[in-house]
C-alpha positions in Angstrom: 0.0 0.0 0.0 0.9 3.5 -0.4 1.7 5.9 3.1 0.4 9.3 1.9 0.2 12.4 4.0 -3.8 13.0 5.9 -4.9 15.7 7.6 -8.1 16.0 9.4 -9.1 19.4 11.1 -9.8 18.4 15.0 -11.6 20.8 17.7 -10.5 24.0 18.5 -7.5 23.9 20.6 -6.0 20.7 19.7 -5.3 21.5 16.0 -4.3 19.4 13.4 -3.2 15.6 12.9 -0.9 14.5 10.6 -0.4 11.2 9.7 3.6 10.4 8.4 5.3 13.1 6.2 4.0 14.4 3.0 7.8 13.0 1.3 7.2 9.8 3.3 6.7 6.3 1.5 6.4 2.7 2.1 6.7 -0.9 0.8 4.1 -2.9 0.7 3.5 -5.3 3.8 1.9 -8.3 4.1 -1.4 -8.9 3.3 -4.2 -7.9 5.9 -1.2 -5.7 8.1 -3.3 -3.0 9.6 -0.9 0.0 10.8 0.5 0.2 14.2 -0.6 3.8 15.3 1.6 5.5 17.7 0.2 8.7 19.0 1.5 11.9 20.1 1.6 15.8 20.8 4.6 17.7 19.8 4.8 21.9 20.0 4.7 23.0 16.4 3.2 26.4 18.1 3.9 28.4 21.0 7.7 28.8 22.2 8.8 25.6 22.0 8.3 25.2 18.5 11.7 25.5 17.6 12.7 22.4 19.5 8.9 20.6 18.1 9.5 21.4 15.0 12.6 19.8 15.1 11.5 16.6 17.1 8.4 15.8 14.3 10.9 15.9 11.3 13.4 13.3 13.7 9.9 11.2 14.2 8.6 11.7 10.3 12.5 10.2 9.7 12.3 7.2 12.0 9.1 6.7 10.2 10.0 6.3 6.8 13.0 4.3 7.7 11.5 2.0 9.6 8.5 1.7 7.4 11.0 1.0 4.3 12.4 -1.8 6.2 9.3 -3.7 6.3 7.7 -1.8 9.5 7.4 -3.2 13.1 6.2 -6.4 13.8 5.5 -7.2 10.0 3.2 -4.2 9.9 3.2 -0.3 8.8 4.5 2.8 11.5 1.5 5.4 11.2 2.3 8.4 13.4 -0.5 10.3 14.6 0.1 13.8 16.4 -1.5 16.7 17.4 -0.3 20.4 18.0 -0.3 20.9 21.8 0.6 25.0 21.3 3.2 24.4 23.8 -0.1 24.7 26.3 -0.4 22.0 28.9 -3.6 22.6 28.9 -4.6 21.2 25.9 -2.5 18.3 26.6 -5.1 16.1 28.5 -7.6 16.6 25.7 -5.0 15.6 23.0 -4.1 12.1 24.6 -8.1 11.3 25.7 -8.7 11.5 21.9 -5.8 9.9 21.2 -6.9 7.2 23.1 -10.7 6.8 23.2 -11.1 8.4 19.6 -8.1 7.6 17.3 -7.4 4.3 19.3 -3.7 4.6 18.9 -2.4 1.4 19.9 1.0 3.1 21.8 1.6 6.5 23.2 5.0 8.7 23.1 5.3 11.7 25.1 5.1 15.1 23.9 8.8 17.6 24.8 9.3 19.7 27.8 8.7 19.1 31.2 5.5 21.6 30.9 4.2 19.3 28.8 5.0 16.0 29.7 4.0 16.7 33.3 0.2 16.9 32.4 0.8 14.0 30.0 0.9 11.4 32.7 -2.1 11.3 34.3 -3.5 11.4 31.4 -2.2 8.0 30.5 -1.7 6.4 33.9 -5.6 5.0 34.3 -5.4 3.6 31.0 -1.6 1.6 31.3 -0.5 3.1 28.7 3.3 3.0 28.6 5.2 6.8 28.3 8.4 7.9 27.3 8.5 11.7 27.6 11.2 13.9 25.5 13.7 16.6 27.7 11.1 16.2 30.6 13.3 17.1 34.0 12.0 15.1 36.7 8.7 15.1 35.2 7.8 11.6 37.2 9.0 12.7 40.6 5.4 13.1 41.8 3.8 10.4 40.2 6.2 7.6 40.5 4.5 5.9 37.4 6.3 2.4 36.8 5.8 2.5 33.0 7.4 6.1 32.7 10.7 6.8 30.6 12.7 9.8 30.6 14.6 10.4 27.0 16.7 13.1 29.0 20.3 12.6 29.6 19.9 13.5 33.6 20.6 10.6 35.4 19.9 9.3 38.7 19.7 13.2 40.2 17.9 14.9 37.0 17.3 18.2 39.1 20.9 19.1 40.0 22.2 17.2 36.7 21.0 20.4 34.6 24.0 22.6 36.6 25.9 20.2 38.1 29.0 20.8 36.1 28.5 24.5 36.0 29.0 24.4 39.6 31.8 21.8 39.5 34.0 23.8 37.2 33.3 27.4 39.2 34.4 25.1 41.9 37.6 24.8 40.7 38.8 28.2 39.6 41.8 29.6 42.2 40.4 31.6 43.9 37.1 30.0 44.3 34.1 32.2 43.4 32.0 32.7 46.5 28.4 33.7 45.9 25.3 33.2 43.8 22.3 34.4 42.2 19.2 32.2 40.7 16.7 33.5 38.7 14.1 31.3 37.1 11.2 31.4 34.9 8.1 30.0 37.1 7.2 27.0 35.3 7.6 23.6 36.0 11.5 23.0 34.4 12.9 25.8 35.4 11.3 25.8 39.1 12.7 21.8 38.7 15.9 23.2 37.3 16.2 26.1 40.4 15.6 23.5 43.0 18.6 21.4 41.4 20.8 24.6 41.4 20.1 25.6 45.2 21.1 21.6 46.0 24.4 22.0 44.3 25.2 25.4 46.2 24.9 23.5 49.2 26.9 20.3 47.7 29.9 22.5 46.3 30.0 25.2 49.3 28.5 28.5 48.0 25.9 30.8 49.1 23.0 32.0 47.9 22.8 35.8 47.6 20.4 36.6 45.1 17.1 34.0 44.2 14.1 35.4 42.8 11.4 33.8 40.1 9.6 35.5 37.5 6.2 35.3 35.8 6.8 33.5 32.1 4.8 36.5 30.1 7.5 38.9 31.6 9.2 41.3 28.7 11.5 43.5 30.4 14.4 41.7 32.0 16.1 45.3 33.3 14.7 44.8 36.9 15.9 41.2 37.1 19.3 42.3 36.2 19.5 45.2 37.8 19.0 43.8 41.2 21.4 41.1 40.7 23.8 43.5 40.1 22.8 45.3 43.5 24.4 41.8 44.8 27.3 41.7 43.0 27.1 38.0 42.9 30.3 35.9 41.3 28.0 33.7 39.6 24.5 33.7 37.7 22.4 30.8 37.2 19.7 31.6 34.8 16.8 28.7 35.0 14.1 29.8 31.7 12.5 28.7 28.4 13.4 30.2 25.2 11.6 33.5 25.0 13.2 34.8 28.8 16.5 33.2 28.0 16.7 35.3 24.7 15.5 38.3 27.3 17.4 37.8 30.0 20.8 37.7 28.0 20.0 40.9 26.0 19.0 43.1 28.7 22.3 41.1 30.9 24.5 42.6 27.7 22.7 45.5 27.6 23.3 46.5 31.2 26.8 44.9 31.4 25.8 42.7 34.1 29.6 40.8 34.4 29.7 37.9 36.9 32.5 35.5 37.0 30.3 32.8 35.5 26.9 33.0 34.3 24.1 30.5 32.6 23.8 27.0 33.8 19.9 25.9 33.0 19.1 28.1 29.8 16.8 26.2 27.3 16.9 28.1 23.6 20.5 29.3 23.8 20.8 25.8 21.9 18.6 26.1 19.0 19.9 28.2 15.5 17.5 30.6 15.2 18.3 32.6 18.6 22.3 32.0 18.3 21.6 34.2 14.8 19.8 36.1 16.8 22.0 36.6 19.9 25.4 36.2 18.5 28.4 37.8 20.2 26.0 38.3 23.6 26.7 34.8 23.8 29.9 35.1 24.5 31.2 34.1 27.7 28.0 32.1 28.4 28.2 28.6 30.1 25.2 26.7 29.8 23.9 23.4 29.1 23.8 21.1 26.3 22.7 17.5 25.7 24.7 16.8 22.0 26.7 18.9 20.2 28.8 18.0 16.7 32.2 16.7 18.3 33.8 14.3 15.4 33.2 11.5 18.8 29.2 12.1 19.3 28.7 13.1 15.8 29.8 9.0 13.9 27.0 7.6 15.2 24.3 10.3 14.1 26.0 11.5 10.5 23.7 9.9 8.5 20.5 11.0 10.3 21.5 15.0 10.2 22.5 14.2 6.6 19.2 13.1 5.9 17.3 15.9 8.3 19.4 18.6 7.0 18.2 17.8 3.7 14.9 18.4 4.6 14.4 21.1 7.4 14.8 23.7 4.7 11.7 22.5 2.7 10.1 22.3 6.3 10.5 25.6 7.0 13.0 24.5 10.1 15.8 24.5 12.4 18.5 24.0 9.7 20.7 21.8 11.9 18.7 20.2 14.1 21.4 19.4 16.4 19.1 20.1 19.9 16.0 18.2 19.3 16.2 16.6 15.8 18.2 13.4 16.7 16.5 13.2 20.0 13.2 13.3 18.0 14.5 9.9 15.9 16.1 8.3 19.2 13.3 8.1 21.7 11.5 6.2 19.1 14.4 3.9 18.2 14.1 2.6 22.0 10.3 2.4 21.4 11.5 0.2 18.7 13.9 -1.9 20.0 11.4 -2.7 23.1 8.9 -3.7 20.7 11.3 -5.7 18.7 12.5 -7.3 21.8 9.5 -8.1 23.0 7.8 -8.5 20.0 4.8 -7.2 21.1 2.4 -3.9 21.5 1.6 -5.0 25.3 2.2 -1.7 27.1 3.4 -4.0 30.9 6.0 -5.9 28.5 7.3 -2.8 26.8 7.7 -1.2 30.8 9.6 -4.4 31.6 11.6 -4.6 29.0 13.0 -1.0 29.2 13.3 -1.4 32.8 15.5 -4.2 32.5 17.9 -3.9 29.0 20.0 -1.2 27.4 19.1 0.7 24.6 21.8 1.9 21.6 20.4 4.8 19.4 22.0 7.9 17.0 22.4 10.3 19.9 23.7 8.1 23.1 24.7 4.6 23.8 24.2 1.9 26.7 21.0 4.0 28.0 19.5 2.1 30.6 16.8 3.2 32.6 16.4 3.2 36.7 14.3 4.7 39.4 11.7 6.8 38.1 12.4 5.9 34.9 15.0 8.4 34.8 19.1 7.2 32.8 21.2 5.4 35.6 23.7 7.8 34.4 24.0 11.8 33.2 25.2 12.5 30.5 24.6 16.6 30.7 27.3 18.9 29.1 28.1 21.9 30.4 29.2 24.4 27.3 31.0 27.9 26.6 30.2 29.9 24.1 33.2 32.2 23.0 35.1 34.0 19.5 31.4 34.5 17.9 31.3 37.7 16.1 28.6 39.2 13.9 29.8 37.6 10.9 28.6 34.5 12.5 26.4 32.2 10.2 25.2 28.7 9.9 28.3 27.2 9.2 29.4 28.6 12.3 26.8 27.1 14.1 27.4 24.1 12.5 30.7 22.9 14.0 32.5 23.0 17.2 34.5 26.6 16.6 32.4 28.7 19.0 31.7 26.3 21.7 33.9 23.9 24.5 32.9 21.4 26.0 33.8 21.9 29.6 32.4 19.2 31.5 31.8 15.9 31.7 35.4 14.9 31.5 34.9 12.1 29.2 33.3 15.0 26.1 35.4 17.9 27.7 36.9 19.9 24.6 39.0 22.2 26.6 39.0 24.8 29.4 37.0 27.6 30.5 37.9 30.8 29.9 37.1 32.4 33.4 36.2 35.2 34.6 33.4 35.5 32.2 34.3 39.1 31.4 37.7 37.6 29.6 35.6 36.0 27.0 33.7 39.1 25.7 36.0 39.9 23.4 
């Protein structure tokens, strides 16, 4: 049969569906085969769209491969996803059709803790096994057995996102002192704070400085202004793309100049605001789950080959190095625990993954422990330094800007420290 490209218009505030990409096709499978439907919500609206956008095309890929390999279980791959406006209120809505309506026969989870969060009990009365995308310690309250976390955090997601940023201040001569946390109220970056306040305890710093602020907020100045007024040596930043973008600019703008700053900034990773932001970057340490070392990049080349192809036609993150691959690897371990197991049972897929390691494009030996969370971190900690305005996609596209500073095993080189150093 032929996979062509649906769409069906939905209720308000759920959006549209789309079922497999419009440049997706498919062998024929064996007689009678009906599709396994796999359903989903993935921000294609709403500020994380950058990262959705990215994720879907990862998904569409895994789709087509997998379907031109003769599918799973001797049957078709149909995705089936629904815009969730990066809105976690829609979210509940989205999977109860998905479920009772579209009778998907598996669930994946939709990206971002905000998300993902509302996503479980949506799917805990009905069984349904979950693995959520960049979700920090979205299970910690509901302790769901059949939860996964595709999020490199490890056994201590919370602190995880700022360990090493904390680790390396810890080892400049003389040792920075004091701190200041500011963080977006929403559920990561309140998750992400509470992990940053733990490690100022576990490395021997204080607190000087730790406010939140409301996620609509559009001028930064106050924020940075009252830091300043602390004259804190470092400054962790906890936020979602639109206040990350904001928080930098107005930091530049100001001249806010800690010794260290950044830690838990989501957006800083994505092309569109590096273009945008550019030498403020500069200095910056922040977070990063994958980035294009020769090391992390074998494993993955033929993926971004194949996604960079595309994302211009789609209108897309040109790179895709933040959430494309991650998009493709969460369902490659859907895939292998269907292929182990060969079956759609949702308790047999929980057991599985609970108990066997998982290989895909973007990290190796993944298993999966309390909470569902990895048994192991694997969180970077990143500088940003030598971008100038002449900076472009090729830029962006290799290692020249960035170090990897932490963990030891990825580390690229050394900091440059104090922060101010690195502004060129």
């Amino acid at each position: 049969m032929t996979h062509r490209i649906t769409r069906r218009h939905v209720s308000a505030g759920i959006g549209a569906a789309i079922i497999s990409p419009a440049w997706a096709s498919a062998p024929a499978f064996a007689q009678g085969g009906d599709p396994i439907k796999i359903g989903f919500s993935m921000a294609q609206t709403g500020s994380l769209a950058g990262a959705g956008k990215q994720a879907l095309l990862g998904a569409q890929i895994w789709e087509k491969e997998i379907n031109g390999k003769g599918g799973l279980l001797g049957r078709p791959v149909k995705l089936i996803y629904y815009d969730d406006q990066t809105n976690p209120a829609t979210v509940p809505g989205i999977y109860a059709k998905l479920l009772d309506v579209d009778k998907v026969d598996l669930v994946i989870g939709p990206y971002g803790t905000n998300l993902v969060a509302p996503t479980l009990p949506a799917v805990m009365p009905k069984g349904k096994t979950l693995i959520g995308l960049f979700a920090l310690d979205a299970n910690h309250d509901f302790q769901y057995p059949k939860y996964f976390s595709m999020l490199p955090s490890g056994p201590t997601p919370k602190q995880s996102f700022t360990d090493g940023f904390f680790s390396v201040a810890a080892a400049q001569n003389p040792k920075p002192q004091t701190v200041a946390i500011a963080a977006e109220d929403a559920e990561f970056s309140r998750n992400a704070a509470d992990g940053a306040r733990e490690n100022v305890h576990t490395y021997g710093f204080k607190t000087i400085y730790d406010r939140t602020y409301p996620p609509n907020m559009t001028d930064f100045s106050p924020i940075i202004r009252a830091i300043q007024a602390t004259n804190p040596d470092l400054v962790v930043i906890c936020s979602y793309p639109n206040t990350s973008v904001g928080m930098v600019q107005s930091a530049n703008e100001l001249g806010l100049k800690p010794k260290m700053m950044g830690g838990g900034m989501v957006g800083l990773q994505y092309t569109a605001i590096k273009s945008k932001l550019k030498t403020k970057l500069n200095g910056i340490v922040n977070y990063e789950f994958w980035v294009p070392t020769p090391k992390l990049m074998a494993p993955a080349a033929d993926f971004f080959k194949k996604y960079q192809a595309l994302a211009p036609g789609e209108g897309i993150d040109p790179l895709g190095y933040y959430l494309g691959g991650w998009g493709y690897a969460y369902f490659q371990v859907l895939q292998q625990a269907i292929e182990g197991t060969k079956s759609l049972n949702d308790d047999k897929l929980a057991d599985y993954m609970r108990t066997h390691a998982f290989t895909t494009i973007m990290a190796s030996d993944i298993r999966f422990g309390k909470g569902g969370e990895w048994t192991k971190s694997q969180v970077m900690q990143v500088q940003y330094h030598d971008i100038t305005d002449a900076a472009d996609l090729e830029t962006w596209r290799g290692m020249s800007y960035q170090t990897v500073l932490t963990p030891s095993d990825e580390k690229t080189g050394s900091i440059i420290y104090p922060y101010e150093k690195a502004l060129g």
